[in-house]
PAZAPA-4460 file (N, C-alpha, C; in steps of 0.05 Angstrom, whole numbers, plus 32768, in hexadecimal, padded with zeros to 4 digits):
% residues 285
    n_x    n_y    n_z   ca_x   ca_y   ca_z    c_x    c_y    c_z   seq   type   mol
   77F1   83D1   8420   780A   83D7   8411   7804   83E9   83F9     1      X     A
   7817   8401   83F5   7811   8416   83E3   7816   8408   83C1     2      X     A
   7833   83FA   83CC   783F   83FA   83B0   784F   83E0   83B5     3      X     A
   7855   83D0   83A1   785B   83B4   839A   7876   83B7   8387     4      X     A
   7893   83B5   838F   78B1   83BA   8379   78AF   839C   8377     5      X     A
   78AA   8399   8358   78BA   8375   8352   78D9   8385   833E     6      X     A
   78E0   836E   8344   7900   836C   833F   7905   8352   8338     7      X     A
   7910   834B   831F   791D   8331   8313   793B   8330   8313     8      X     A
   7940   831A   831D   7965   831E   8327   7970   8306   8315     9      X     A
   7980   8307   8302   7986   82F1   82F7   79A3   82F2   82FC    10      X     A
   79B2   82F2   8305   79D5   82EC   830D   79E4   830B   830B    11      X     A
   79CD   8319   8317   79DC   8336   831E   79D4   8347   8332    12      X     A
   79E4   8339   8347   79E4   8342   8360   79F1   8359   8367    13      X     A
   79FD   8366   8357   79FE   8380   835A   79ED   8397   834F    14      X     A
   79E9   8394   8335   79CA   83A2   832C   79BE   83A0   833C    15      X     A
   79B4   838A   8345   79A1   8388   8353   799C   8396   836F    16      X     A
   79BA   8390   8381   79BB   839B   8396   79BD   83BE   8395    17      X     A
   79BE   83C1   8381   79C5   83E9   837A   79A2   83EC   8377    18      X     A
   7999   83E3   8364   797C   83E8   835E   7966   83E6   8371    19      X     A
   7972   83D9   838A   795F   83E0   83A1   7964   83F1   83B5    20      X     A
   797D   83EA   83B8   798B   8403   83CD   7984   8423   83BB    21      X     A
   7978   842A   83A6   7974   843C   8399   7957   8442   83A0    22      X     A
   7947   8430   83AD   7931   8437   83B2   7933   843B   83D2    23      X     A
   793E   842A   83DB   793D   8431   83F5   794F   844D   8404    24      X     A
   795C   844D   83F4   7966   8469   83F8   795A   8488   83F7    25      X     A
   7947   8482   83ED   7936   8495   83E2   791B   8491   83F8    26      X     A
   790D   84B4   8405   78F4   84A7   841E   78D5   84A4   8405    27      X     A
   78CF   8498   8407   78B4   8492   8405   78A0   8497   840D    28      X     A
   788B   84AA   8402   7878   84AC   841D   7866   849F   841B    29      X     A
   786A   8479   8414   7851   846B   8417   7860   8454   8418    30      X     A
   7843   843E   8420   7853   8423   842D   7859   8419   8415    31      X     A
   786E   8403   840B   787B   83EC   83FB   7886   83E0   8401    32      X     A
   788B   83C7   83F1   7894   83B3   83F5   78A4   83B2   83D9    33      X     A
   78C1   839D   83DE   78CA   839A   83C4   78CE   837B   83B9    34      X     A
   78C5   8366   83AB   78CD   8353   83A8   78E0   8349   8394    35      X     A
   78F4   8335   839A   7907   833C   8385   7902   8317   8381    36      X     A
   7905   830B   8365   78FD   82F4   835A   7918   82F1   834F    37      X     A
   7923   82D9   835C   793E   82D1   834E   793E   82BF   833B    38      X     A
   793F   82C6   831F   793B   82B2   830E   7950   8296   8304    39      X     A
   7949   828A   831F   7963   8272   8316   797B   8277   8318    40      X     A
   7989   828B   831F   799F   829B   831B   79B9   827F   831E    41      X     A
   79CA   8278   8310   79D8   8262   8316   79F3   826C   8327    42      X     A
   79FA   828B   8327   7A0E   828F   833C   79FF   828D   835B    43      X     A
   7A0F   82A4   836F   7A09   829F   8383   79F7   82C1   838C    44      X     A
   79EE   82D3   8374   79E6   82EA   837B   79C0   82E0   838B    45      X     A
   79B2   82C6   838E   799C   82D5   839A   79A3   82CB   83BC    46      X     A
   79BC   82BB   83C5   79CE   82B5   83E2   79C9   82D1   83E5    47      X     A
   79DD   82DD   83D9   79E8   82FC   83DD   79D8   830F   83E3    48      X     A
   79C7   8317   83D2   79AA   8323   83D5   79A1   8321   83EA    49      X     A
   7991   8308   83F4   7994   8302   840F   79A0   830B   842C    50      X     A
   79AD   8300   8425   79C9   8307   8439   79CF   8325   8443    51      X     A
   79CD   8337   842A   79D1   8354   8425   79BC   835F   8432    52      X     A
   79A5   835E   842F   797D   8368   842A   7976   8362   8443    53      X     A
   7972   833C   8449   7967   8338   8462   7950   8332   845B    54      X     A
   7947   833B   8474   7922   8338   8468   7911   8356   845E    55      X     A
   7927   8367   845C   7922   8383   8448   790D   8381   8432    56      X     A
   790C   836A   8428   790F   8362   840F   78FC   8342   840C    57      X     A
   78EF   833E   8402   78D7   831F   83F6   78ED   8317   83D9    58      X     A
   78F4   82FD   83E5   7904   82F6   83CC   78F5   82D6   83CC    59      X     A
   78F5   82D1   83AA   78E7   82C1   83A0   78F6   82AF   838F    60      X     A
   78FD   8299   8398   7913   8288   8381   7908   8276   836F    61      X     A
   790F   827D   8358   78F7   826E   8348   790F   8250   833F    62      X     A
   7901   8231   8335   7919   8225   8333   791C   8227   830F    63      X     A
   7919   822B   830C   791F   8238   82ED   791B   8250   82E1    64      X     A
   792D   8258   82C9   792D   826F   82BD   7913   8271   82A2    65      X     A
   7901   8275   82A8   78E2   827B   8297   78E9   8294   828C    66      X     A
   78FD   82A1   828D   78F5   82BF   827D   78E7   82D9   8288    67      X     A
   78E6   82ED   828C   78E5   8301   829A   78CC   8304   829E    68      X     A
   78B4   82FD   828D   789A   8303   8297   7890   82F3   82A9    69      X     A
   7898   82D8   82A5   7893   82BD   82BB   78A0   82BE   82D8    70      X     A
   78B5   82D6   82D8   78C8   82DF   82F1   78B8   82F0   82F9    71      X     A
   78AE   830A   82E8   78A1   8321   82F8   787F   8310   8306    72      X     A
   7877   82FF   82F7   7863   82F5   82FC   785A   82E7   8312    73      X     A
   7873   82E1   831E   7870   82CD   833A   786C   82D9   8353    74      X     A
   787F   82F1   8349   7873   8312   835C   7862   831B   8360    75      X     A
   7859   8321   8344   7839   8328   8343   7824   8314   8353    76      X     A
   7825   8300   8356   7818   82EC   8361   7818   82FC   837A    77      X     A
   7825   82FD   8389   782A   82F9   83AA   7826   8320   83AB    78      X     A
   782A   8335   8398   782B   834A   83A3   7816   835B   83A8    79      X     A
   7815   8369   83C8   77FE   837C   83CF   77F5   838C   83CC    80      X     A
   7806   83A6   83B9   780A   83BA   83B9   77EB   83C5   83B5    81      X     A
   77E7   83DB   83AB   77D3   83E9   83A8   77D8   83F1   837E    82      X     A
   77F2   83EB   8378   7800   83F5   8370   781D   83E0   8368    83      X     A
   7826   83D6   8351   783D   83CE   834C   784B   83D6   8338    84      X     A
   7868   83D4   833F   7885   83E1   8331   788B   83C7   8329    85      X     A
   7891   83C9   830A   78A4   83B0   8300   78C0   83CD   82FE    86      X     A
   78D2   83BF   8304   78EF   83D1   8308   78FD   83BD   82FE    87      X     A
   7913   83BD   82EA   792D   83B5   82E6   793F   83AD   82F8    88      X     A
   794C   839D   82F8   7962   8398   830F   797F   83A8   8305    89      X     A
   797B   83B3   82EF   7994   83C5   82DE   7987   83E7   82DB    90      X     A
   7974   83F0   82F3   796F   8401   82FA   797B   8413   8309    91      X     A
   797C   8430   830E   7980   8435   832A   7962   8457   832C    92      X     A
   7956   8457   833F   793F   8465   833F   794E   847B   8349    93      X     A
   794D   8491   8343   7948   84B0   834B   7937   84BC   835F    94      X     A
   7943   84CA   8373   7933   84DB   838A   7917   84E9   8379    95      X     A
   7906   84DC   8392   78ED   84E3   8388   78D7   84D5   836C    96      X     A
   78E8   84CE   835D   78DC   84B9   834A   78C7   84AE   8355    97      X     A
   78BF   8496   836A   78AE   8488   836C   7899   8493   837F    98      X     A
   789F   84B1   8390   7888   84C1   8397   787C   84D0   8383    99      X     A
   788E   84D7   836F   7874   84E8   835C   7868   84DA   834D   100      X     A
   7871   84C3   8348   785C   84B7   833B   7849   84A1   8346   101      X     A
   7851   849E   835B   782F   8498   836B   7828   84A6   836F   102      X     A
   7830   84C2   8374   7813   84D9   837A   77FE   84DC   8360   103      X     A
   7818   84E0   834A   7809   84E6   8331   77F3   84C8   832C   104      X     A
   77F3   84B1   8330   77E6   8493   8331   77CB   849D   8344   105      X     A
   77D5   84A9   8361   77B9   84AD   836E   77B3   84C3   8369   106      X     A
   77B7   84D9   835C   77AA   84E8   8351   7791   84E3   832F   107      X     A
   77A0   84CF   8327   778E   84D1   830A   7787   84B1   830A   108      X     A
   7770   84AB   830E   7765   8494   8316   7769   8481   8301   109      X     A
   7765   848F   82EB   7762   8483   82CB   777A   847D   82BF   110      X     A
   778A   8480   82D1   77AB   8479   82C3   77AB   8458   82CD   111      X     A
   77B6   8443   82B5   77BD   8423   82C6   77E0   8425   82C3   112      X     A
   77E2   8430   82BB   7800   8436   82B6   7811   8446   82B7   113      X     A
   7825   844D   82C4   783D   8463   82BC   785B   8460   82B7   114      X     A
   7866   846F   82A7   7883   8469   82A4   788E   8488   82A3   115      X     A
   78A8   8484   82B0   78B7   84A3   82B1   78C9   849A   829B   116      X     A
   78DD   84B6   82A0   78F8   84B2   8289   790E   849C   8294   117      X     A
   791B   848D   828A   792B   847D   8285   793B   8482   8279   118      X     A
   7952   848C   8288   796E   8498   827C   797B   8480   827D   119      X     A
   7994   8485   825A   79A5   846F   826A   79C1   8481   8274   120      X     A
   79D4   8469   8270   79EC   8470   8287   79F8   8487   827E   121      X     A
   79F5   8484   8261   7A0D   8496   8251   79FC   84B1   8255   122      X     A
   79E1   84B8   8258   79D2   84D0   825B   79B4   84D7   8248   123      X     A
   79BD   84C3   8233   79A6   84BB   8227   798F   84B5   822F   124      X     A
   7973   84BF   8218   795A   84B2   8228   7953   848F   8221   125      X     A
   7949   8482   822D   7948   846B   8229   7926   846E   8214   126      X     A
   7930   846C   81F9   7916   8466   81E5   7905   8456   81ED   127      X     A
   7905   8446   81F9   78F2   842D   8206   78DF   8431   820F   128      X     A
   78E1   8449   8224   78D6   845C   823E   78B8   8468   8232   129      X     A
   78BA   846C   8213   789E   847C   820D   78A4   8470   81E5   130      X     A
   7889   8469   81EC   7885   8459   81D5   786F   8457   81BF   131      X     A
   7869   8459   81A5   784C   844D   819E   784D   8429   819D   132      X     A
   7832   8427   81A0   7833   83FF   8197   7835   8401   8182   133      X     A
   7856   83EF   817F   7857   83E3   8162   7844   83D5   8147   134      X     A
   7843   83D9   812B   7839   83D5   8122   7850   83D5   8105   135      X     A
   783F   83C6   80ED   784F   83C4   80D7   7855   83DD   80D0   136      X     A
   784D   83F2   80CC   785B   840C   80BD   7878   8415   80D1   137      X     A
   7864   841D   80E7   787E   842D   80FB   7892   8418   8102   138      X     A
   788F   8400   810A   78A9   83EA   80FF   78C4   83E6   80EF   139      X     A
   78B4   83EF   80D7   78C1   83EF   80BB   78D3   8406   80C0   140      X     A
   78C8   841F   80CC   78CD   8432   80C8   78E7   843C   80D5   141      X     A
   78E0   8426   80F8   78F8   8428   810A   7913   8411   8104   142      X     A
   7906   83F7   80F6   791D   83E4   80F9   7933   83F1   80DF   143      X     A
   792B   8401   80CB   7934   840D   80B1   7943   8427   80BF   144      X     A
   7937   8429   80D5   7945   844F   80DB   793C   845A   80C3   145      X     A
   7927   8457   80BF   7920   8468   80AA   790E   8484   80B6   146      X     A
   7910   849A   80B3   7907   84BD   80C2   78EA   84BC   80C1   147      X     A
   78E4   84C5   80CB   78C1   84CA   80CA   78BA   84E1   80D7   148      X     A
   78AC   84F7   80D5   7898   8508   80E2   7884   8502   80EA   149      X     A
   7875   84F1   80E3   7858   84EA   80DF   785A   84D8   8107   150      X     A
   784C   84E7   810F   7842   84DD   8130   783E   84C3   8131   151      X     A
   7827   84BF   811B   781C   849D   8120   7833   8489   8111   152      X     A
   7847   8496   8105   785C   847D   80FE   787C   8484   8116   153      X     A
   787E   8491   8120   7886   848E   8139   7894   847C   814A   154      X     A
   789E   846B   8145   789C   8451   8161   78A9   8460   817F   155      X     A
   78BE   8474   8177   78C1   8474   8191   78BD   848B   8198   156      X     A
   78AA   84A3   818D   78A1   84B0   8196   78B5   84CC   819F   157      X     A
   78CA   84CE   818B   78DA   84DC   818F   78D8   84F5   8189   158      X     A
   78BD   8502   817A   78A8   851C   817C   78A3   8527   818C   159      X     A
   78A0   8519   81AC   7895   851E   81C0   78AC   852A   81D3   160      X     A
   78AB   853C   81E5   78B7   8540   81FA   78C5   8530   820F   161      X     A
   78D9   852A   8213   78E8   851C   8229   78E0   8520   8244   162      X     A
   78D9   853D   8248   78DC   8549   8261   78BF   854D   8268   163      X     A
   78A8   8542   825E   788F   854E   826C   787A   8536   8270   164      X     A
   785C   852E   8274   7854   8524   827A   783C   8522   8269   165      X     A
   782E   8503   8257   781C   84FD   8246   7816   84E3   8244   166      X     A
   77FD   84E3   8231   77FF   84C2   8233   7807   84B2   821E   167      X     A
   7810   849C   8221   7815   8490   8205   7811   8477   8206   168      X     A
   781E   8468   81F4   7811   844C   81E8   7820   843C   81FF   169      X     A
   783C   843F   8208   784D   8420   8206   7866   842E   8219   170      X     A
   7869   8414   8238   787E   8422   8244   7892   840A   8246   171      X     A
   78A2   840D   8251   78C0   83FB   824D   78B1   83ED   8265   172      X     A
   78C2   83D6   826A   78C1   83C2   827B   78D1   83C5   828E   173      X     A
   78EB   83D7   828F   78FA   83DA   82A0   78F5   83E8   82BC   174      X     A
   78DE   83FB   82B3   78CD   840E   82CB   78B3   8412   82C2   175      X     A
   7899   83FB   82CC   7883   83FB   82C7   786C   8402   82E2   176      X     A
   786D   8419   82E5   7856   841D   8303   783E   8421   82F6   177      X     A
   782F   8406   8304   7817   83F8   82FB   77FD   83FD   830E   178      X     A
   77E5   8408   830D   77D3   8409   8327   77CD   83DE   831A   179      X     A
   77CB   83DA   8336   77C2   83BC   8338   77AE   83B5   832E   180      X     A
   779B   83C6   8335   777A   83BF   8321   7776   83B9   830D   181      X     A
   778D   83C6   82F7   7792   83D7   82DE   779E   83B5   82D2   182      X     A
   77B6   83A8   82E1   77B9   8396   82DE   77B1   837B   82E1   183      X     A
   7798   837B   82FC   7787   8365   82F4   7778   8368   82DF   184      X     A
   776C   8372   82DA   7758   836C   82BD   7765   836C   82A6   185      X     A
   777C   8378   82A4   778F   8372   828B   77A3   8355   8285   186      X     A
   77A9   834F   82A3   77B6   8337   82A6   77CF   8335   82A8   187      X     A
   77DE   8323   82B9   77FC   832D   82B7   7808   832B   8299   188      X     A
   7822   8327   829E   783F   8330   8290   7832   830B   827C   189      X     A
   7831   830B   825E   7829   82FA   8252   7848   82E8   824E   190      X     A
   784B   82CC   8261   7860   82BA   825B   7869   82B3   8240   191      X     A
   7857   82B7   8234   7869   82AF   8215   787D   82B6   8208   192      X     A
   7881   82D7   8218   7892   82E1   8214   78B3   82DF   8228   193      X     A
   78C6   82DC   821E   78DA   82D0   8227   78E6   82E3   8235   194      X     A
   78EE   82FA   8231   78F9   8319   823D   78F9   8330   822C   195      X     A
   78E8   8334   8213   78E7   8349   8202   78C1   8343   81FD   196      X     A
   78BF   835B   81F9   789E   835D   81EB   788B   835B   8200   197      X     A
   788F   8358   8218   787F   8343   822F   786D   8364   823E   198      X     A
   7883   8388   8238   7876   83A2   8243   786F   83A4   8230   199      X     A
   7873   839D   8213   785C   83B0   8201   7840   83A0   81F8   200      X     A
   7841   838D   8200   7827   8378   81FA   7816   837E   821B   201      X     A
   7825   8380   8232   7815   838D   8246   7808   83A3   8245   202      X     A
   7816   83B5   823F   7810   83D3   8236   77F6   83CE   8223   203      X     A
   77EF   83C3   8214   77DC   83BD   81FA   77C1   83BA   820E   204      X     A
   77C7   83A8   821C   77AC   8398   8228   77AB   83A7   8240   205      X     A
   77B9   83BA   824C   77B2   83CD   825F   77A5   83DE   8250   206      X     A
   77A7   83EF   823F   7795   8406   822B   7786   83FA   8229   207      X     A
   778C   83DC   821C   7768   83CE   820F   7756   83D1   8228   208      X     A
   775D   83D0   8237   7749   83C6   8254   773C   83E0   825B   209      X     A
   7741   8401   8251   7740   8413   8252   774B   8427   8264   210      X     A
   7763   841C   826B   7771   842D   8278   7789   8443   8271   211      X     A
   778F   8459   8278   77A8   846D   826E   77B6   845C   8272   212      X     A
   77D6   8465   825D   77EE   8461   8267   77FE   8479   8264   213      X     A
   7812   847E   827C   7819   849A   827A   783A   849D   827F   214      X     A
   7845   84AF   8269   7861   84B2   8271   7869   84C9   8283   215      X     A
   787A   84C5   8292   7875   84DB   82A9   7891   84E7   82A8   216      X     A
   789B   84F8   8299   78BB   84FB   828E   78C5   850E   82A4   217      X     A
   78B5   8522   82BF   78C3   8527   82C8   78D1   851E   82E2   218      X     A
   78D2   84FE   82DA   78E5   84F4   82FC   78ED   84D7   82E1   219      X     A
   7904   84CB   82EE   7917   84B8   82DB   7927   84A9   82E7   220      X     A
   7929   8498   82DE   7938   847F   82E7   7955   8483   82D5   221      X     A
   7968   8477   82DE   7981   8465   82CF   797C   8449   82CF   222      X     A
   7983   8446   82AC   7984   8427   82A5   799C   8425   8299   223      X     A
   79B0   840F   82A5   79C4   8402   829E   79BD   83F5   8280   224      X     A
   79B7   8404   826E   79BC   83E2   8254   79CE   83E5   8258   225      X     A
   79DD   83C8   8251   79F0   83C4   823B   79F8   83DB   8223   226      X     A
   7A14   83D6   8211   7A15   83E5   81FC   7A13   83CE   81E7   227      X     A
   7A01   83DE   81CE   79F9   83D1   81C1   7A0C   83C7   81AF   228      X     A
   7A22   83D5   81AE   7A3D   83D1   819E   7A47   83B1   81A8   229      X     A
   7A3B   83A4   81BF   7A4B   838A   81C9   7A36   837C   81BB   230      X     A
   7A4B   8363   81BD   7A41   834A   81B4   7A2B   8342   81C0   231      X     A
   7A14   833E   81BC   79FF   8327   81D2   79F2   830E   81CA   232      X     A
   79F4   8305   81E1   79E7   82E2   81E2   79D3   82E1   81C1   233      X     A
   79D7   82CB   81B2   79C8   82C8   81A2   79A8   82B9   81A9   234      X     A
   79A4   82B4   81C3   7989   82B2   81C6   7982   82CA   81D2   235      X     A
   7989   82E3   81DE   797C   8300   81E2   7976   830B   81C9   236      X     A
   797D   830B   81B1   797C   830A   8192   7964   82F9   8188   237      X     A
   7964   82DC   818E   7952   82CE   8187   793A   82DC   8198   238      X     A
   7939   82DC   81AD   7924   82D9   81C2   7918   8304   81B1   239      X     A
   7929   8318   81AC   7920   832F   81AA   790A   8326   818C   240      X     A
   7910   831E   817C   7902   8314   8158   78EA   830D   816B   241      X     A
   78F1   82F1   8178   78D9   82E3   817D   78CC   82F2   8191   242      X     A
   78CC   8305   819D   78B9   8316   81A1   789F   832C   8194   243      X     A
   78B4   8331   8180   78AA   833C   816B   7890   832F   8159   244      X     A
   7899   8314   8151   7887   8300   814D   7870   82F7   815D   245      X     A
   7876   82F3   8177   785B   82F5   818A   784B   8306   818B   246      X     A
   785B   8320   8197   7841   833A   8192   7836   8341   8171   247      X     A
   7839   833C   8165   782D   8339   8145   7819   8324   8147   248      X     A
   7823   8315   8149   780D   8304   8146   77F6   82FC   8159   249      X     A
   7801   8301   8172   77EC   830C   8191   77CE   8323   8186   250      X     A
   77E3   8338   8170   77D2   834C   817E   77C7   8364   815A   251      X     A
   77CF   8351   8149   77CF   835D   8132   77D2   834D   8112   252      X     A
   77D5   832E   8110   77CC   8325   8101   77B2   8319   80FE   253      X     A
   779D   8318   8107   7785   8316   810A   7782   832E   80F7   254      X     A
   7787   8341   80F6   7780   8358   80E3   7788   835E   80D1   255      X     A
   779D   8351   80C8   77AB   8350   80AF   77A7   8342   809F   256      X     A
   77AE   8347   8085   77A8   8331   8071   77BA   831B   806D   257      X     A
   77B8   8303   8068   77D0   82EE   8061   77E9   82F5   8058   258      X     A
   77E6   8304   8043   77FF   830A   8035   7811   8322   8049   259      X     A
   7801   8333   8056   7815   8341   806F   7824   8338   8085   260      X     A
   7809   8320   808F   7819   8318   809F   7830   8302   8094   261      X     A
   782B   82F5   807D   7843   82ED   806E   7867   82F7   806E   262      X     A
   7856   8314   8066   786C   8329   806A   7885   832F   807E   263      X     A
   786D   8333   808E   7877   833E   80AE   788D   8323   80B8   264      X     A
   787A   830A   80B6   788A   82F2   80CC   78AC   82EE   80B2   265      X     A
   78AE   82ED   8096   78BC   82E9   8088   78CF   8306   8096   266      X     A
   78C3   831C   8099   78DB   8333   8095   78E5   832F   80B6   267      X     A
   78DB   8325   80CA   78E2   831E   80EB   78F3   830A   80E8   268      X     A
   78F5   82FD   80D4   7905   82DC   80D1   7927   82E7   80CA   269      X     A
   7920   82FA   80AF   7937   830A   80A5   7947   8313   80B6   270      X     A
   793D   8323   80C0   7944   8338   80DC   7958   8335   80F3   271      X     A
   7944   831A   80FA   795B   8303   810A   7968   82F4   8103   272      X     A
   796B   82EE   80F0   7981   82DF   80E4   799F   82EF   80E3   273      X     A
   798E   830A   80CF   79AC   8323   80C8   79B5   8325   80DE   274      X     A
   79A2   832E   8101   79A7   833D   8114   79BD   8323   8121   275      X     A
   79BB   830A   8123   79CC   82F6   812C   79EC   82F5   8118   276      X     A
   79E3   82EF   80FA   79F7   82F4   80F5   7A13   8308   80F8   277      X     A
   7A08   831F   80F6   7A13   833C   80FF   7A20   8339   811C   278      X     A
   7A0E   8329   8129   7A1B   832C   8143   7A2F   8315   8147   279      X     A
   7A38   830C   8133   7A4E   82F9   8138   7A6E   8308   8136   280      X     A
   7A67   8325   8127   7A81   8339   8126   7A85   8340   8138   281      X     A
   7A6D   834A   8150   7A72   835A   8164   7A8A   8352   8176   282      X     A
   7A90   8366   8186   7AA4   8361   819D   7A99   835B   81B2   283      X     A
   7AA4   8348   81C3   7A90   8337   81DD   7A96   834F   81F6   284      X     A
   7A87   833F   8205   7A8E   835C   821A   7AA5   835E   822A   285      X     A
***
């Protein structure tokens, strides 16, 4: 098996059903497989799925909702590939997308990672897609919107070209094509994390392990977010802070002094509090 698609389906059986029919629509010139992990879903979308797919498709029902890395993870367990895609289920893949970038994968040995562009609906690039690893300066710098030139304070790397191909720190989670090797010795998707932080703490320990990670901007996906203008669940709010808090302290208070990391966990506490409050004005969807 060339290549390994996991897919996490949580009560959207139509995302879901678009995001594969998006691959299969498209020829491939190598073998895959796609597995799709229904996380607990309490409607009736992983029947449907089913029902729709057939045996097209390795579906995995987990009996509880663990959070997105503990979902992609059960996949990872069981998958062959040579090669695995973490993909969104609020995706839809583009002609040719997943042949050029396995060529570009078996062409450069030293890559453990790649990510293309990630447009969203409205035409926008998805910031997510190409990234530096977060740290206290470039943090400050993004949660403030405060301007920067300076490369290394950066977070999302918005200096760089949309349209061409390099390497960088940090790829979204929504389209992660992984060589497998790259990911055993790094380790899967770390469960502590609930559904935020879980690609950029991977991303970390893939480089650590000495591998590229590469954005590949000329082939792209569509990602459905949400608009950020709606109201959302106050634990996707909780759960985004407490991400923030894990990878800090995972991968960067060990190096800090007391009083920073003092700092840091007091200004993440702030953060989510304002960001919950605020979101009690919003309009629901």
């Amino acid at each position: 098996m060339d290549l390994s698609v996991v897919i996490v389906n949580y009560q959207t059986f139509e995302l879901t059903k678009n995001t594969i029919n998006s691959i299969f629509e498209n020829e491939c010139s190598f073998e895959y497989e796609i597995l799709v992990v229904d996380n607990a879903s309490s409607d009736d979308s992983l029947a449907k799925l089913k029902e729709y797919f057939g045996d097209k498709v390795t579906f995995i029902a987990s009996k509880e909702n663990n959070g997105f890395a503990a979902g992609n993870n059960q996949a990872l367990r069981i998958a062959k590939g040579k090669y695995v895609l973490l993909l969104n289920s609020d995706t839809i893949v583009w002609e040719n997308t997943l042949n050029n970038i396995y060529n570009y994968m078996e062409n450069h040995e030293d890559v453990g990672a790649c990510g293309c562009r990630v447009v969203l609906e409205n035409g926008e690039l998805d910031k997510a897609c190409k990234r530096s690893f977060p740290n206290v300066k470039n943090s400050f710098f993004r949660l403030f919107h405060i301007p920067t030139k300076s490369k290394d304070n950066d977070y999302n790397l918005d200096n760089l070209p949309d349209y061409e191909i390099y390497e960088i720190d940090c790829l979204t989670g929504a389209f992660m094509f992984m060589r497998s090797e790259a990911l055993n010795q790094s380790g899967f998707l770390d469960e502590t994390f609930f559904m935020y932080g879980e690609d950029i703490d991977l991303c970390y320990r893939i480089k650590k392990a000495g591998w590229k990670i590469i954005y590949y901007g000329e082939s792209k996906i569509t990602h459905l977010k949400g608009a950020s203008s709606k109201k959302q669940k106050s634990k996707l709010i909780y759960e985004f802070y407490r991400a923030m808090y894990i990878y800090y302290k995972k991968h960067h208070a060990d190096e800090s002094s007391f009083i920073v990391n003092i700092v840091v966990y007091i200004g993440i506490a702030v953060l989510c509090i304002l960001k919950l409050f605020l979101n009690l004005f919003k309009k629901k969807d």
